[in-house]
py3Dmol code that shows the C-alpha trace and the ligand (Angstrom):
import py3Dmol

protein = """\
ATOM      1  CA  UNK A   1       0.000   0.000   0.000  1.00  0.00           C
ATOM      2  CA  UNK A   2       2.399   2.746   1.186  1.00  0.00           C
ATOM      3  CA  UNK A   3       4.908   1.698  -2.290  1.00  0.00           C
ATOM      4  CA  UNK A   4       1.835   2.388  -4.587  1.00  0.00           C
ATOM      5  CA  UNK A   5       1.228   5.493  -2.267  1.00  0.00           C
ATOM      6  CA  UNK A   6       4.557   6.532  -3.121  1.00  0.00           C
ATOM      7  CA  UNK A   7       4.137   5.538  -6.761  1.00  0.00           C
ATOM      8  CA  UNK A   8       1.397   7.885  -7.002  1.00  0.00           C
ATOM      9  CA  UNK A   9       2.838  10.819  -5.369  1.00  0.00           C
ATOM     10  CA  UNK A  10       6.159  10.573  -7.463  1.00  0.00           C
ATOM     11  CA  UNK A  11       3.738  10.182 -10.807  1.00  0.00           C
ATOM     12  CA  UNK A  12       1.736  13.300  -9.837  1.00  0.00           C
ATOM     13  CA  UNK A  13       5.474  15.139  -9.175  1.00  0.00           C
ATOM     14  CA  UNK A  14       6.920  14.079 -12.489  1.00  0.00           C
ATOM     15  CA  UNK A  15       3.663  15.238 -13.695  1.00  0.00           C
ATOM     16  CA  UNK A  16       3.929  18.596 -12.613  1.00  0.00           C
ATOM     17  CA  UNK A  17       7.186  19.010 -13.491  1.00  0.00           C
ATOM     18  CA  UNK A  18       6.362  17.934 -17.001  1.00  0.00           C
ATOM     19  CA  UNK A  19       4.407  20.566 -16.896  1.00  0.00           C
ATOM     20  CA  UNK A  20       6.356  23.259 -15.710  1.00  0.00           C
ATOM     21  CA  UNK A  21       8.770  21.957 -18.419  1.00  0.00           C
ATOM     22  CA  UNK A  22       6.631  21.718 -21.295  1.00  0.00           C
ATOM     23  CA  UNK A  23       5.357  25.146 -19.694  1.00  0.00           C
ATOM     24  CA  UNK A  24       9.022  26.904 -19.790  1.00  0.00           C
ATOM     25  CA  UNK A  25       9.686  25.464 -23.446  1.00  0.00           C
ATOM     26  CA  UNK A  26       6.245  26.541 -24.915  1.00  0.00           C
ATOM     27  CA  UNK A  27       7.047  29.873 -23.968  1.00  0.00           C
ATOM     28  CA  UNK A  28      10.710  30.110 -25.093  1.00  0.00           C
ATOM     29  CA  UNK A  29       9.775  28.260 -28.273  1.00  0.00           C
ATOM     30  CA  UNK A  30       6.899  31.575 -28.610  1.00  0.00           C
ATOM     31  CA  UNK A  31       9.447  33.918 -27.776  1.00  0.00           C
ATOM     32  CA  UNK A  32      11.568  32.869 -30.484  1.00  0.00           C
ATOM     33  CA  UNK A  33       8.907  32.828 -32.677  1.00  0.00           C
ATOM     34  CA  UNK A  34       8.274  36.556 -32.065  1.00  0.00           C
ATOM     35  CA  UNK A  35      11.693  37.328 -32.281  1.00  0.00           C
ATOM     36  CA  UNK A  36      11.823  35.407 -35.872  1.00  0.00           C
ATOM     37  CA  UNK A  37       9.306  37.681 -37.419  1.00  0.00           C
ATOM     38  CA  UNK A  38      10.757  39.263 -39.939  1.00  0.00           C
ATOM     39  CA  UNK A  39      10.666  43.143 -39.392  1.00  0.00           C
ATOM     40  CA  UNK A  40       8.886  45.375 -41.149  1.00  0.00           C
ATOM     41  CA  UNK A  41       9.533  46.890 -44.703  1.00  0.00           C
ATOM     42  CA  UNK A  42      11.056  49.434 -44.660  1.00  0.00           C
ATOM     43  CA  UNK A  43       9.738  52.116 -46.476  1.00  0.00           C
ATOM     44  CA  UNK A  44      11.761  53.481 -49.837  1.00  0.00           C
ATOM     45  CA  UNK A  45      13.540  56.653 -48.866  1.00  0.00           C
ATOM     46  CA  UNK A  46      11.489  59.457 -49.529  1.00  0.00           C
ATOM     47  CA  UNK A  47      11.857  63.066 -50.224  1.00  0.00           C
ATOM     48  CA  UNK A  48       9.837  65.677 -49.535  1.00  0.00           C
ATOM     49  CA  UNK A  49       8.518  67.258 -52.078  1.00  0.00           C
ATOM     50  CA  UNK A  50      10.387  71.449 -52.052  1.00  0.00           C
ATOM     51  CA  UNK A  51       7.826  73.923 -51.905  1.00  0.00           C
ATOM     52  CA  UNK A  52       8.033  75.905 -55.232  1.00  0.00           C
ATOM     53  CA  UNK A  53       9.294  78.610 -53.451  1.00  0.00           C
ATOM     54  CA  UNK A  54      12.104  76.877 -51.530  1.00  0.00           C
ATOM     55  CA  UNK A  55      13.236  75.652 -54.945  1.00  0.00           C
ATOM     56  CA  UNK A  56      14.055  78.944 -56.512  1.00  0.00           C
ATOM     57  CA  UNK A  57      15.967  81.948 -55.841  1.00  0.00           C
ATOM     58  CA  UNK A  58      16.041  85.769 -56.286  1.00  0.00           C
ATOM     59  CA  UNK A  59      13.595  87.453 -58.116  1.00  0.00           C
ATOM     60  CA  UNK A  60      11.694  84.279 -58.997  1.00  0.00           C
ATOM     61  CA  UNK A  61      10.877  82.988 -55.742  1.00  0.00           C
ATOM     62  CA  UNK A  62      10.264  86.646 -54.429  1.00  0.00           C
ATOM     63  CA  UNK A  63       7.909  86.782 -57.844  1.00  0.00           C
ATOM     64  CA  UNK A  64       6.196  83.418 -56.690  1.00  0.00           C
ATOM     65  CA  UNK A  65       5.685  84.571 -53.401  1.00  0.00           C
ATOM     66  CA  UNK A  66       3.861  87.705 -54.433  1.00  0.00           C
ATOM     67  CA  UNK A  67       1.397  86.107 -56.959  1.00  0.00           C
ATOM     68  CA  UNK A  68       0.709  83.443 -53.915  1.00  0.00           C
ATOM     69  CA  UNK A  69       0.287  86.513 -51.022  1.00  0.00           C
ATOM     70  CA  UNK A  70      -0.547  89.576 -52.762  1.00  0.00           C
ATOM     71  CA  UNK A  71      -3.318  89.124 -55.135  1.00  0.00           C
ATOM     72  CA  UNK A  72      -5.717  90.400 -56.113  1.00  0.00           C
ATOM     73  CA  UNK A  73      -4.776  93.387 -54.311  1.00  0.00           C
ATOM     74  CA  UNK A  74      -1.349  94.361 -56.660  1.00  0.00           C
ATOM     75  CA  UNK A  75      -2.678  93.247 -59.484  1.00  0.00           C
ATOM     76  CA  UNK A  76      -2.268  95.347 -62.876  1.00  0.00           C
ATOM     77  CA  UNK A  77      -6.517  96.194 -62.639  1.00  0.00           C
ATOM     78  CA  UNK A  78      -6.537  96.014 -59.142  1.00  0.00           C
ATOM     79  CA  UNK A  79      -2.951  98.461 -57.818  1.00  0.00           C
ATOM     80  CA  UNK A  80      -3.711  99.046 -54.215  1.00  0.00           C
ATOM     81  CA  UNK A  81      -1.667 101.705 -53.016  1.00  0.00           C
ATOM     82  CA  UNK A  82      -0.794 102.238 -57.000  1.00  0.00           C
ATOM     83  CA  UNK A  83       1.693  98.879 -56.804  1.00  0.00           C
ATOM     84  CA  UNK A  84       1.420  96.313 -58.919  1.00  0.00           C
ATOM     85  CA  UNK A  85       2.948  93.251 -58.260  1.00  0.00           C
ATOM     86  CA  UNK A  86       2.860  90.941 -61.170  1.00  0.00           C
ATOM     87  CA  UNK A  87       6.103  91.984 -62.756  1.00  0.00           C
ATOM     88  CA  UNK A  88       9.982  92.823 -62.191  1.00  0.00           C
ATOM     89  CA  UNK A  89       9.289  96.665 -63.620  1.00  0.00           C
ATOM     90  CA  UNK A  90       6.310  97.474 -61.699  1.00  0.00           C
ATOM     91  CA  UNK A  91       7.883  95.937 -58.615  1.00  0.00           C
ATOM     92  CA  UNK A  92      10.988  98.138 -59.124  1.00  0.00           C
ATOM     93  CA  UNK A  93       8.995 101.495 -59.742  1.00  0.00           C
ATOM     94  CA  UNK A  94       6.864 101.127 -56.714  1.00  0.00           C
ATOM     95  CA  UNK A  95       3.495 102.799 -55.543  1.00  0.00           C
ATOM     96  CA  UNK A  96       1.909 106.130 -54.863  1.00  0.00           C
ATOM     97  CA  UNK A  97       4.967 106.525 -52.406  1.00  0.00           C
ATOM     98  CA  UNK A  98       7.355 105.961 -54.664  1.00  0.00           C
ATOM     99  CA  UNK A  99      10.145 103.314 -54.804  1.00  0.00           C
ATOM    100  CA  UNK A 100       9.622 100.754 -52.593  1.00  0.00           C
ATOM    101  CA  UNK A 101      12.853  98.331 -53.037  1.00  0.00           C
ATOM    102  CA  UNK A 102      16.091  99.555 -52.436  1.00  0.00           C
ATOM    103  CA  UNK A 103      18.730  97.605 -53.900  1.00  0.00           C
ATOM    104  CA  UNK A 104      21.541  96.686 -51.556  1.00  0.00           C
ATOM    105  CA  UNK A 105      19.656  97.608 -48.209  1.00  0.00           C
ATOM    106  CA  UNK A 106      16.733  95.205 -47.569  1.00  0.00           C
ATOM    107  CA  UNK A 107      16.137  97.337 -44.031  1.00  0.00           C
ATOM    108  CA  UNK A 108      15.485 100.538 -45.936  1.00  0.00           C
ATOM    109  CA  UNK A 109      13.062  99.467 -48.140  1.00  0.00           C
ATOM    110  CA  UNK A 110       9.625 100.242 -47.606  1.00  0.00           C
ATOM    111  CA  UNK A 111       8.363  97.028 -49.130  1.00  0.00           C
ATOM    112  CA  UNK A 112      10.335  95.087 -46.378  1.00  0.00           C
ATOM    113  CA  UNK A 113       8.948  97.553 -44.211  1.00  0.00           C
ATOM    114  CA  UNK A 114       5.484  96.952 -44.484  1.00  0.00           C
ATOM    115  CA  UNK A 115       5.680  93.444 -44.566  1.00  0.00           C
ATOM    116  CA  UNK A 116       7.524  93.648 -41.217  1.00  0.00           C
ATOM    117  CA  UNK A 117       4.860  96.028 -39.969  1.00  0.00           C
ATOM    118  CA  UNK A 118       6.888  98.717 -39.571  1.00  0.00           C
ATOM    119  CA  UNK A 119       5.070 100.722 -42.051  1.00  0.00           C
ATOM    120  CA  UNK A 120       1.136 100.887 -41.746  1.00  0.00           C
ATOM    121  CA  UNK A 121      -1.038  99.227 -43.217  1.00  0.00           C
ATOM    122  CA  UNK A 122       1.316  95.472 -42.637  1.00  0.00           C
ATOM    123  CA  UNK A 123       1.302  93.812 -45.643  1.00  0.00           C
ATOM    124  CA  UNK A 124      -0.397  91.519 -47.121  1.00  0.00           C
ATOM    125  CA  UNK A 125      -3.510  93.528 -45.474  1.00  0.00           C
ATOM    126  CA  UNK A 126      -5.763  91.687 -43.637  1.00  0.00           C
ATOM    127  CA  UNK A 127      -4.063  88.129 -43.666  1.00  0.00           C
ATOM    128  CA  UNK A 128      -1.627  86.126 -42.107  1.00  0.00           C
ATOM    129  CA  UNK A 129       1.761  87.351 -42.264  1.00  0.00           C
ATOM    130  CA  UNK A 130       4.682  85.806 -44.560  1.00  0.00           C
ATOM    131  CA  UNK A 131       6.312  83.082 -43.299  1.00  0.00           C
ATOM    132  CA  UNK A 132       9.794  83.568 -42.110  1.00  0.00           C
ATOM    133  CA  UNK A 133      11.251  81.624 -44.991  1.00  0.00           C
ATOM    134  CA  UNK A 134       9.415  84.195 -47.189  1.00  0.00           C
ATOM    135  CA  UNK A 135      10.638  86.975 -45.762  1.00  0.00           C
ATOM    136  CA  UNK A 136      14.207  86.122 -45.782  1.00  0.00           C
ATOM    137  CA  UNK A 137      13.747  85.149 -49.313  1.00  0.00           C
ATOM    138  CA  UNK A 138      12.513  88.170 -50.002  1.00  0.00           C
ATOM    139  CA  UNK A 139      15.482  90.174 -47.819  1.00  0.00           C
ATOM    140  CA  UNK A 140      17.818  87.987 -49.825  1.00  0.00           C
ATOM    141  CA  UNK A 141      16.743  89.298 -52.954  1.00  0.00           C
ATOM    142  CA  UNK A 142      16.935  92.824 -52.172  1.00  0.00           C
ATOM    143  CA  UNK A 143      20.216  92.970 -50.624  1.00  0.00           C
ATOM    144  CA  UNK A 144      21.949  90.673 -53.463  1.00  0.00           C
ATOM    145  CA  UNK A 145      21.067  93.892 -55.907  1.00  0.00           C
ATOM    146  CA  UNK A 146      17.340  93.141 -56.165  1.00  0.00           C
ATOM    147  CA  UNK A 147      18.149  91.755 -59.615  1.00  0.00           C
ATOM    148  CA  UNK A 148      15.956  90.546 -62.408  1.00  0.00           C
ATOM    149  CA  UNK A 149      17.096  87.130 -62.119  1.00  0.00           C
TER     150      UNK A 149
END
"""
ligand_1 = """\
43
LIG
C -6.207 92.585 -49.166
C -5.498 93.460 -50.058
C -4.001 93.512 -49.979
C -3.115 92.479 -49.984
C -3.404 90.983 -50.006
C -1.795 93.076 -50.011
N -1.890 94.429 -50.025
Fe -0.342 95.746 -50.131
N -1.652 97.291 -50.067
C -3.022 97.185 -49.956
C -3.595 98.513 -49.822
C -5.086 98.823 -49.669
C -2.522 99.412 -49.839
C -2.562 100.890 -49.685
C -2.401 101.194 -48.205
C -2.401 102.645 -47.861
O -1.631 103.372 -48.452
O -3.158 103.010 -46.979
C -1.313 98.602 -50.005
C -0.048 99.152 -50.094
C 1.101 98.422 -50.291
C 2.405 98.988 -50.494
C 2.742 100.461 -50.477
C 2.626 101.055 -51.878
C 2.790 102.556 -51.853
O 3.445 103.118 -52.744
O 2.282 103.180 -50.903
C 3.280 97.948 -50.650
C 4.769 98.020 -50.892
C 2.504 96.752 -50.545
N 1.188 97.049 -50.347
C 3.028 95.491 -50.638
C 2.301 94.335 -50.501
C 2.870 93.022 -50.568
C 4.345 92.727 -50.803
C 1.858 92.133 -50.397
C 1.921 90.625 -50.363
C 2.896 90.022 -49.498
C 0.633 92.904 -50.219
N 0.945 94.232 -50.279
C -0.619 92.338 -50.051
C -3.748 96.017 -49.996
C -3.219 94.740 -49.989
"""
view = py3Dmol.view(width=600, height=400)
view.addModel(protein, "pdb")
view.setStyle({"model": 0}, {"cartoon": {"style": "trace"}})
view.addModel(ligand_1, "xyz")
view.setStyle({"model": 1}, {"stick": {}})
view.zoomTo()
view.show()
């Protein structure tokens, strides 16, 4: 009696340590697994896309950022202010106040100045201001000569 009581409780021990075996290589064998996965993709280098602005320089960005900002309000029909700002020439000979770019010295000209907002009305009127990108774009311009190019 007390051998087959034995028997019993050493089958039930091997049991659970079976278990606890099978138990500790099921979850290695899982880890594994999740370690196999292959990673990922990844993704083809991408670019991003230059705003048009960003990709040009001088007096063709400045012109791009004027036909994005300051229409219709420059416009040939529309002139606020008597500026038009839809070409090099009319840019260059300014408003009702005169010349507004001073080659050479982007702090003395009024067209810096009223986008900065040191001259009143700030420019563009009634909208957000230029973004700081712009505005050094535009700075750039002028103090490199303000030239047609
Ligand atoms: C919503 C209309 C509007 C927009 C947009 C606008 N302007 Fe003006 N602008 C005016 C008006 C109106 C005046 C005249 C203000 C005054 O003299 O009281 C003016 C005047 C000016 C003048 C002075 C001209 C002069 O001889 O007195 C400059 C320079 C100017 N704007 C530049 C710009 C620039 C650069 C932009 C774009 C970044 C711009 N403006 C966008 C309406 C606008």
């Amino acid at each position: 009696m007390k051998r087959s009581h034995l028997g019993v409780i050493c089958g039930v021990l091997i049991f659970v340590i079976g278990c606890q075996q099978e138990g500790g290589q099921s979850s290695t064998a899982s880890n594994t697994a999740t370690s196999n996965q292959t990673p990922a993709q990844t993704p083809p280098a991408t670019t991003t896309a230059p705003v048009a602005v960003a990709a040009k320089a001088g007096y063709p960005a400045v012109q791009d950022i004027f036909n994005a900002r300051c229409m219709p309000c420059h416009s040939p029909s529309k002139r606020r202010g008597g500026q038009d700002l839809t070409s090099y020439e009319a840019i260059m000979k300014g408003g009702t106040d005169g010349v507004m770019v001073i080659a050479g010295d982007p702090d003395k000209s009024p067209l810096v100045m009223y986008l900065t907002g040191a001259k009143k009305p700030k420019m563009p009127m009634n909208a957000a201001p230029l973004a700081d990108a712009d505005m050094q774009t535009i700075k750039d311009w002028i103090k490199s000569g303000a030239k047609n190019g």
